[in-house]
C-alpha positions in Angstrom: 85.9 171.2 86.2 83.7 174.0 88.0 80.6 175.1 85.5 81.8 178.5 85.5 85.1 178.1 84.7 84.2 175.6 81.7 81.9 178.0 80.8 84.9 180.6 79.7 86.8 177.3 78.5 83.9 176.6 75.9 83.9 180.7 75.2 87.6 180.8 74.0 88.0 181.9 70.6 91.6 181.1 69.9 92.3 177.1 69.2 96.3 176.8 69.1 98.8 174.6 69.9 100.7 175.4 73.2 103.8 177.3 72.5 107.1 176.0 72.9 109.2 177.0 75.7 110.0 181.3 75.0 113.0 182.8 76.0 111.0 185.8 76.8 107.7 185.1 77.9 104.5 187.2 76.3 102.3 186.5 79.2 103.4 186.2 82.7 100.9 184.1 85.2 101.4 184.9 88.9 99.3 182.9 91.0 98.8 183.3 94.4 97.0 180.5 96.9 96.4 182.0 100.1 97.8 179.8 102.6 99.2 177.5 100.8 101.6 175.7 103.4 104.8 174.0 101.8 103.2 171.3 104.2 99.9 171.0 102.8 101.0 171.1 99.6 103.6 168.0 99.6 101.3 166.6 101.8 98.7 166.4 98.9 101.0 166.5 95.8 100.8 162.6 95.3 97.1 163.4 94.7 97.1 166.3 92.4 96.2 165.7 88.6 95.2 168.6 87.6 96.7 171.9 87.1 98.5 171.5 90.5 100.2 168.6 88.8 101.3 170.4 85.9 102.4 173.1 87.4 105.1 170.5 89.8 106.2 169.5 87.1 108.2 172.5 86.4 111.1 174.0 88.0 109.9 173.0 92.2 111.1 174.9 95.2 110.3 172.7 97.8 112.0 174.7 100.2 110.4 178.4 99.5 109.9 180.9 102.3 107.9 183.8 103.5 111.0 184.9 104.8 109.3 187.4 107.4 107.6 187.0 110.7 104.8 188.5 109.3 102.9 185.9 107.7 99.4 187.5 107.2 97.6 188.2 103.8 98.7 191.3 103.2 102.7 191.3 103.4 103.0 187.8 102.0 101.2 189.3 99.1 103.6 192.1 98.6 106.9 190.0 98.9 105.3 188.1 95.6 106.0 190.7 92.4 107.9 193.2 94.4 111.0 191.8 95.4 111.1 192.8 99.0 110.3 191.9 102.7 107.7 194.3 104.7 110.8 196.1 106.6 111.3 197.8 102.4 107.2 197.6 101.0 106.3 199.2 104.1 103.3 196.7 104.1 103.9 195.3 107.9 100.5 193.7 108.5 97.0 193.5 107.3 96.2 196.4 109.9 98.4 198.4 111.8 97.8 202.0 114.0 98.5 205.5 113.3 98.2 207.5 115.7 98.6 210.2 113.3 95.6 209.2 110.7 92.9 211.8 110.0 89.9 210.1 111.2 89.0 209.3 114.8 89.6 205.5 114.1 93.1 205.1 114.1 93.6 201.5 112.9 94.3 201.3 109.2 94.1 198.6 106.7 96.9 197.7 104.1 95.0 198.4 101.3 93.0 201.6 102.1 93.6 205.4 101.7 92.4 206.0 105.2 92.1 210.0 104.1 89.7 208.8 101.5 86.1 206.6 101.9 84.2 204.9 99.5 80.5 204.4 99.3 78.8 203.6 102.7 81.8 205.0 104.5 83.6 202.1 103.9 87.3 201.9 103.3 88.5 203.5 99.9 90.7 200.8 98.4 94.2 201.5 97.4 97.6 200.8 96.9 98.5 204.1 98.4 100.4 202.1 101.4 102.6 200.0 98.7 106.0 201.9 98.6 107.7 200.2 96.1 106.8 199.3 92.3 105.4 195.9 91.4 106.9 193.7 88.0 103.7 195.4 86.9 105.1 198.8 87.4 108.6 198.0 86.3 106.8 196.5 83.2 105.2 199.7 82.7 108.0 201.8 82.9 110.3 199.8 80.5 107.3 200.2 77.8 103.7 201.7 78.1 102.1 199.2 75.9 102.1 196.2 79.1 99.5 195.6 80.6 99.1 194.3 84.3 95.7 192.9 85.2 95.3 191.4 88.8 92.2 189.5 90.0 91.8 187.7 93.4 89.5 186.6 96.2 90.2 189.5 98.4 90.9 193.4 97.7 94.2 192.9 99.0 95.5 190.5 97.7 94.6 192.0 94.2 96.4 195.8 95.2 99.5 193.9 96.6 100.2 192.5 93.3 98.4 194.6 90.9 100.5 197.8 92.4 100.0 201.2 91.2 98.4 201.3 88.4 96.7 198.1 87.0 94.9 198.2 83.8 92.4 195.9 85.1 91.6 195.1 89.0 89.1 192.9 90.4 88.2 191.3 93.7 85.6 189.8 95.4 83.2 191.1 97.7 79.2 190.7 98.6 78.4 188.0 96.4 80.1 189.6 93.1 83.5 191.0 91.9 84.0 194.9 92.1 86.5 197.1 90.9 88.4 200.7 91.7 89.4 201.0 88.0 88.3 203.5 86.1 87.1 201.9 83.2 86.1 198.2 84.0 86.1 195.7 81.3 82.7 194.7 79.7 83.4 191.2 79.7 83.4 191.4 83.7 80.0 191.7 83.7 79.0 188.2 81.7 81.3 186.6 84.6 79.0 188.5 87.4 75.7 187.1 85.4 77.3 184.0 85.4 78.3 183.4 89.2 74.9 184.8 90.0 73.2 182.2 88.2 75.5 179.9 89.8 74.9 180.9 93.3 70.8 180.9 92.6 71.5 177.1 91.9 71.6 174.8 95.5 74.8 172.8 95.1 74.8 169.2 97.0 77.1 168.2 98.9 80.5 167.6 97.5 81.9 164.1 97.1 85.7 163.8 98.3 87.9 161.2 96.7 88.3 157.7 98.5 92.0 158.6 100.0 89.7 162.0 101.7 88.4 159.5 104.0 91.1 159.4 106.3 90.7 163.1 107.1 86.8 162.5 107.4 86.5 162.9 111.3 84.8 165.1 113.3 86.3 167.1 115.4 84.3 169.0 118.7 85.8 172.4 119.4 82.7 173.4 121.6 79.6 175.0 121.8 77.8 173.0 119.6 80.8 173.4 117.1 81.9 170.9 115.1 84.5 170.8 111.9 86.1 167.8 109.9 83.0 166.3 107.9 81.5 169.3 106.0 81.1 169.0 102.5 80.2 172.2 100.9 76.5 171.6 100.4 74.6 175.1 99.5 71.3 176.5 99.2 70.3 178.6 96.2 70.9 182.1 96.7 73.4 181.4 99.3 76.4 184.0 98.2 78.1 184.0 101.9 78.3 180.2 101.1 80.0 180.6 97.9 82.2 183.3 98.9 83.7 180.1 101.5 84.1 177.1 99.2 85.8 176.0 96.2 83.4 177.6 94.2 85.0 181.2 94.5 88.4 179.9 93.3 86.7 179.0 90.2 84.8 181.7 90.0 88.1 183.9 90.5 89.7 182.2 87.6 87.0 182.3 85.3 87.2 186.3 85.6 91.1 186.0 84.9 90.2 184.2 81.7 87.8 186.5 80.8 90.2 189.2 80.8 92.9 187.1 78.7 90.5 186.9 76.4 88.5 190.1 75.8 92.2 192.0 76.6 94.0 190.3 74.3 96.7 189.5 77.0 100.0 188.6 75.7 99.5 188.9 72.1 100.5 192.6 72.3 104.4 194.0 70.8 105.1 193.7 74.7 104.9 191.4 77.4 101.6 191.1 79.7 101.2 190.5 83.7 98.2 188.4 85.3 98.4 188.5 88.8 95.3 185.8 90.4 94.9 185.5 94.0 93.2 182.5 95.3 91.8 182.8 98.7 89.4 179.7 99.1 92.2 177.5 101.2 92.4 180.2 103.7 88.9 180.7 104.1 88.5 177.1 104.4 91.6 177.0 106.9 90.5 179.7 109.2 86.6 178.3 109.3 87.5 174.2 109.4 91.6 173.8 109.9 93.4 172.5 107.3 93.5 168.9 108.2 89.9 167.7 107.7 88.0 166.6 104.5 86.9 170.1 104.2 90.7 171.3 102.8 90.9 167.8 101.0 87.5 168.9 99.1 89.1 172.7 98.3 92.4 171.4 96.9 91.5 168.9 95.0 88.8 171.5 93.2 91.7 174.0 93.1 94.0 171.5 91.1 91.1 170.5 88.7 90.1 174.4 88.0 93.7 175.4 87.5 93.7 172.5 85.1 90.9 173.9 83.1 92.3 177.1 83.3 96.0 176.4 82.2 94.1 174.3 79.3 92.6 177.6 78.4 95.8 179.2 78.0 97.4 176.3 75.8 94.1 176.7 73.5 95.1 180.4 73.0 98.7 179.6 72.0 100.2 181.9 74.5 103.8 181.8 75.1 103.2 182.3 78.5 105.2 181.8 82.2 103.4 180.4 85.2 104.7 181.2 89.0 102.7 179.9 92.0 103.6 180.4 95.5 101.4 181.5 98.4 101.5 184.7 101.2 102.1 182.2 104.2 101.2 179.0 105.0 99.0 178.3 108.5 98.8 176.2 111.6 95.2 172.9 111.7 93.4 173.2 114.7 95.1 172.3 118.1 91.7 170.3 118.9 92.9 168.0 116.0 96.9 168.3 116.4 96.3 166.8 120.0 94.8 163.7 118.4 97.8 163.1 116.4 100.4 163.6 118.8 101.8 167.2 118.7 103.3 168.3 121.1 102.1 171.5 122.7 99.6 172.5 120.5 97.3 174.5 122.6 94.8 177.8 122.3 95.9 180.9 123.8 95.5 181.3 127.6 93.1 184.4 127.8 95.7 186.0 130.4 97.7 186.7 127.2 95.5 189.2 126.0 96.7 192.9 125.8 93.5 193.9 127.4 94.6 192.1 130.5 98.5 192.4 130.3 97.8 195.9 129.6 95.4 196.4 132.6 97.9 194.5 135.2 100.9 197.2 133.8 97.9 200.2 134.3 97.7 198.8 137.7 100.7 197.9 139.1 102.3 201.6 137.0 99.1 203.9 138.2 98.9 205.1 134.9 95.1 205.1 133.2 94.0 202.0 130.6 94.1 201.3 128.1 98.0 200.9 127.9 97.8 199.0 124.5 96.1 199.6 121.3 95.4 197.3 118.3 98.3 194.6 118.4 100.7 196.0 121.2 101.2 199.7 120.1 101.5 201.8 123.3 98.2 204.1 123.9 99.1 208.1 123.6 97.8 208.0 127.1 100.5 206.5 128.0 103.2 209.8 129.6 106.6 209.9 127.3 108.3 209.5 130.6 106.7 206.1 131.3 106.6 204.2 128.2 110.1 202.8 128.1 109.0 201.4 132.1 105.9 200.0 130.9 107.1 198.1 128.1 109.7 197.0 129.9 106.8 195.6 132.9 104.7 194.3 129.6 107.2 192.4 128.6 108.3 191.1 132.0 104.7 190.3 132.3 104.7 187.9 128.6 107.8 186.4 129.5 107.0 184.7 132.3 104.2 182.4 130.9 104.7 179.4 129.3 103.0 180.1 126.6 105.2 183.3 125.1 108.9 182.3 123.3 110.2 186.2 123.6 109.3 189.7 123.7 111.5 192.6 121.7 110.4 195.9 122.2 110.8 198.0 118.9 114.3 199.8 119.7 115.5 196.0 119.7 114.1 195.1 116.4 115.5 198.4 114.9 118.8 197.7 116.2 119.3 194.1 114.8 120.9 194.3 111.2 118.7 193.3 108.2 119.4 189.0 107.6 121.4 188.5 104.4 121.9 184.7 105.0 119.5 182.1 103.3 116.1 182.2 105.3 116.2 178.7 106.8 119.1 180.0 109.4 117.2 183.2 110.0 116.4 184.0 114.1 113.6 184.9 115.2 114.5 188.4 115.7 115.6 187.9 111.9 112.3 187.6 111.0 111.1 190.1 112.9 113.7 192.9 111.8 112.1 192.0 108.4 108.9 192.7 109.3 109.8 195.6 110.7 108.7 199.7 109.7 109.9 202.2 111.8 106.2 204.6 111.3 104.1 201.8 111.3 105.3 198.6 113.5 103.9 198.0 116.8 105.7 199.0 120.0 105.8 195.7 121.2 106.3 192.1 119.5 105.2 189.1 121.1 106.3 185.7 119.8 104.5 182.8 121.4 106.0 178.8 121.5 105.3 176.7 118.7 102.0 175.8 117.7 100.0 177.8 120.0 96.6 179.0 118.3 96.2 182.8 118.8 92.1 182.0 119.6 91.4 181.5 122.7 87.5 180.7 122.2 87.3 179.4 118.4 83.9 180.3 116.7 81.7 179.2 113.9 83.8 181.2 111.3 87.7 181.4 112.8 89.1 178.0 114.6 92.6 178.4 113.0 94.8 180.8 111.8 98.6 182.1 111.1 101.1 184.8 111.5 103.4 183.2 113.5 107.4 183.8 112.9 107.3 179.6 112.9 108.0 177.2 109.3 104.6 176.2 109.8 103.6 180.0 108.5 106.5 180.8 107.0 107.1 177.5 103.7 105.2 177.7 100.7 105.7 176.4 97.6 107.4 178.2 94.9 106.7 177.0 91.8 107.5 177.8 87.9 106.4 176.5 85.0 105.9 176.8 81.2 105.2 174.8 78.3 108.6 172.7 77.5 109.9 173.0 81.1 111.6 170.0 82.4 111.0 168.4 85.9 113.6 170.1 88.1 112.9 169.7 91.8 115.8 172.4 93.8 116.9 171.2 97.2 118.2 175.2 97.8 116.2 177.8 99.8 114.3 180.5 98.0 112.6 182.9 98.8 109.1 184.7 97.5 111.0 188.0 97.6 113.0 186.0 95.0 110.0 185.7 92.5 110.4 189.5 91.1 113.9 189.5 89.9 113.8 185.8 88.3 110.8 187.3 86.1 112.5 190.5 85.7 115.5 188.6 84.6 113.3 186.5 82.2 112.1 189.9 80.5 115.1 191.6 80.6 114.3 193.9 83.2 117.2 195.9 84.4 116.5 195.8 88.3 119.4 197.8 90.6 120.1 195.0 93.2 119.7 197.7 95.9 116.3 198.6 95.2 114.8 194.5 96.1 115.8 192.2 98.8 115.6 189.2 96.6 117.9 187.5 94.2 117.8 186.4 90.7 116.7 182.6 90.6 118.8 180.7 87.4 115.3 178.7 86.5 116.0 178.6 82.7 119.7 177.2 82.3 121.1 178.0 78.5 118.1 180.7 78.3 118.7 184.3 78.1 117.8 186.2 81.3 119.4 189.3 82.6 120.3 187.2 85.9 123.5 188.1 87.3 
């Protein structure tokens, strides 16, 4: 186990028994690991004996989607405790454009109050974009005494699930975690000492387990570039380095267990909500792939710090409710795809950039450049009475390389009907539709084949990434679990926008169908839920 997370283990005051199963859980856990493939994590599952393993051995949905086409941080994150797909949240990407915001930069990010800044001019964080309550809020509503406290690896992954007003939030940033509550919790600041003494201390190299060595291979991507083989060794004082390993996960849930502890959490007259994002596997993804020893070394940390932190939990004598499921999954390096036979996984051709689609339109049109802003949204520049000719030119453009799937302009997304069938049969345009805002989507979408790597010139700190409409981006695990639960693995489909209502239904929630996209999932046969 991580030092700082058996550092809060060692500091827990309560000594109980874990609880036996509760119809109503006092404490409800919603973990999140960023990128988190349904792949990766079968794929490693035979290895897991830690908290990963314990947590399979609940009720297992094998077959869990991030039903949307946009699999990026932000949306997944929002699908978790809210119950519905970006087309409801509003939350359509990590960053989008408005044309309309009141600053000269006109790209926003999901979890900013762009008429606001913070220190430094840097973005004021917020849930302000969020346009639908959170289990946390619905929590709140039905009783004032709950308490929602959300901690994660990133800022937005924290406001996603924390929603609109969290008693406790905390993310990382800089080599620390911050907060934009009001009135932080002491106990935040022991977990701060502690992960600064840790990062002062060098860490050696790691040591992966003997079945790692099979993914111990390096890979050349260029430029002196090489991934595959790197072990996570750190010098003192290094906090960049910490912020990219395993060590941040732990870090991240020793916070959380600080906060169960000095809060109190679920021991109150009403039921509690901790919301933890995990964000190590996607910073190890996007820096080294996910197929070398480097995402061996993360997830087999992560299942051995979840295990010290479940054991926490069992020590308290919580009656307590675990879900983990991930915002998206994520596509290994092509460099390293090639090697094992997949078929046509590539990088980007350059020509696919908007920059130079959107400069062959300017030129063959004779309208000015830029003709595209951000990710395909049509420049203002661009005269009302040719935008519908140079989309149409755009797209003709995309189309013809072999490289791009489709192109739907937005009037073609809007059209489509929202998908009501189970996600596995969804088209693509399904999973656009999904995705799909009318004030914030771009005026473009651009689908490219299967595994084709939107990098065209991988660097030191992005070789691989996601937000594809593919499976590869779109499976995660969906996972529930509490102390008595039996092994149940489901062969049917769920869906993340399903996770909401099955804990609603679990606390006796009463959640109008029409206001979420998911369903009710029956995960607690013979116990009472308000699942219809």
């Amino acid at each position: 186990m991580n030092k700082l997370l058996a550092l809060l283990v060692a500091l827990a005051a309560f000594a109980a028994p874990a609880a036996a199963a509760p119809a109503r859980p006092k404490l409800i856990v919603a973990i999140s690991v960023d990128q988190l493939s349904a792949d990766l994590f079968e794929q490693y599952r035979p290895h897991f004996a830690g908290g990963l393993k314990r947590l399979a051995e609940g009720v297992v949905y094998g077959n869990g989607y991030q039903a949307h086409g946009a699999t990026e941080t932000c949306p997944g994150h929002a699908t978790i405790l809210t119950g519905a797909h970006p087309a409801r949240s509003g939350i359509i990407a990590n960053h989008w454009v408005d044309f309309t915001a009141p600053r000269a930069d006109k790209h926003v990010y999901c979890a900013e109050d762009e008429r606001l800044s913070g220190p430094g001019g840097e973005p004021r964080i917020s849930p302000v974009h969020l346009r639908v309550p959170t289990l946390g809020d619905q929590m709140k509503r039905a009783n004032r005494a709950s308490r929602t406290v959300a901690v994660a690896g990133k800022d937005r992954s924290a406001v996603m699930m924390g929603g609109q007003a969290p008693d406790q939030i905390w993310w990382w940033s800089d080599g620390r975690f911050v907060s934009s509550g009001a009135s932080p919790a002491p106990v935040a600041e022991r977990v701060n000492q502690a992960v600064a003494a840790a990062i002062a201390r060098p860490l050696p190299p790691l040591v992966p387990p003997a079945f790692c060595g099979e993914r111990d291979r390096a890979i050349p991507l260029g430029g002196g570039n090489t991934v595959g083989t790197f072990r996570f060794a750190r010098a003192a004082g290094d906090a960049a380095a910490f912020g990219q390993s395993p060590e941040v996960d732990a870090a991240t849930l020793a916070m959380a267990a600080a906060l169960v502890q000095q809060l109190q959490l679920g021991r109150g007259p009403v039921p509690d909500l901790l919301a933890i994002g995990l964000s190590a596997t996607d910073f190890i993804g996007h820096r080294y792939g996910n197929g070398g020893v480097e995402m061996c070394l993360q997830l087999m940390s992560l299942d051995s710090d979840l295990g010290g932190f479940l054991r926490l939990l069992d020590r308290m004598g919580l009656e307590y409710l675990v879900v983990l499921t991930a915002d998206h999954g994520g596509l290994d390096i092509p460099e390293r795809q090639r090697l094992q036979g997949i078929a046509g996984a590539v990088r980007i051709d350059p020509a696919l950039t908007r920059e130079r689609i959107g400069g062959e339109v300017a030129r063959q049109l004779g309208l000015p450049a830029p003709i595209f802003v951000g990710d395909w949204y049509l420049a203002p520049t661009v005269p009302a009475s040719r935008r519908a000719e140079a989309l149409a030119l755009a797209g003709r453009l995309l189309r013809a390389h072999l490289q791009v799937h489709s192109v739907y302009d937005a009037a073609q997304v809007a059209a489509h009907p929202m998908p009501r069938t189970p996600p596995e049969s969804w088209s693509v345009l399904d999973r656009l539709r999904a995705s799909y805002d009318p004030m914030r989507s771009p005026d473009l979408f651009v689908v490219y084949q299967p595994n084709v790597t939107p990098i065209a010139n991988p660097t030191r700190s992005s070789v691989a990434t996601h937000g594809s409409v593919w499976d590869y981006d779109r499976k995660v695990p969906i996972l529930f679990w509490w102390p008595g639960a039996l092994p149940e693995q489901r062969s049917a489909s769920a869906m993340t926008v399903d996770i909401m209502p099955t804990l609603a239904g679990l606390l006796g929630l009463n959640i109008p169908p029409g206001e979420i996209d998911g369903r009710c999932l029956d995960i607690t046969p013979g116990v009472e839920s308000n699942c219809r």
